[in-house]
N, C-alpha and C positions, 0 to 999 in steps of 0.2 A: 136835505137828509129826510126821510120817510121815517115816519113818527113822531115821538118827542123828539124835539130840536137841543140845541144845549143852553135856550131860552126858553127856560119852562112854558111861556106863553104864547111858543112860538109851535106847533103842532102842524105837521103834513097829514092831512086823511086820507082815506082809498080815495074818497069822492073829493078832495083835491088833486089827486091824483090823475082821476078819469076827466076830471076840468082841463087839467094840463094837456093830455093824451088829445082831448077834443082841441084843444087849440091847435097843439102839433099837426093833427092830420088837415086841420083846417089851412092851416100855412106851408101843409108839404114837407116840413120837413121829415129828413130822411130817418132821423131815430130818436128815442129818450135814455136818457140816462139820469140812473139816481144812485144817490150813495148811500147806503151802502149796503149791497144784496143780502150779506149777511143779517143785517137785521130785520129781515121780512119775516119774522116768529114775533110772535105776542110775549116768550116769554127766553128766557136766558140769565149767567152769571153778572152780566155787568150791562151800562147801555150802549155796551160796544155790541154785546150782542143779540140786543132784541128791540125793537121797533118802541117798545112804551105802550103802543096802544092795543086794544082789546080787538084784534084782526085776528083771523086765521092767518097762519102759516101761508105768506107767498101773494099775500090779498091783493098788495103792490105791485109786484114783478105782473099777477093774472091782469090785472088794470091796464098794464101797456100792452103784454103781448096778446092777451084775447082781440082789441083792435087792430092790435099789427098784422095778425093773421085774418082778419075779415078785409081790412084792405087790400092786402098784400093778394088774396086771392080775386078779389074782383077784376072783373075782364078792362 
C-alpha cells in the first residue's frame, strides 16, 4: 500500500517506489500495481483516503507511469 501502511512503521515512499519501478524494468516485467490509487493525495477524510504522507497528489501513480512511458517508447 503507498504511504502509511496500517503499521505505523511500516511507510511506502515515492523514492520506494521508483526503487520498485527500477527493479521492475530491470526484470521486464510487464506492469506495477499498487493499492490503492485512490490514495495518491497527501490529504483526505480517513486513511482510506489519503496516502499519510507529505506528497503531491499523484507522486506515486507519476513514479511508475513517467518510466513506463520512457520505456515503452524507446526503439
Amino acid at each position: 500500500m503507498i504511504g502509511q501502511n496500517d503499521t505505523l512503521d511500516e511507510v511506502t515512499s515515492v523514492r520506494g517506489m521508483q526503487t520498485i519501478r527500477q527493479w521492475a524494468t530491470e526484470h521486464q516485467l510487464a506492469a506495477i500495481h499498487f493499492w490503492e490509487f485512490d490514495r495518491d493525495t497527501p490529504t483526505g477524510n480517513s486513511s482510506s483516503e489519503m496516502s499519510g504522507a507529505q506528497t503531491p497528489t499523484l507522486a506515486y501513480n507519476n513514479a511508475v507511469t513517467d518510466a513506463q512511458a520512457s520505456t515503452s517508447s524507446s526503439p
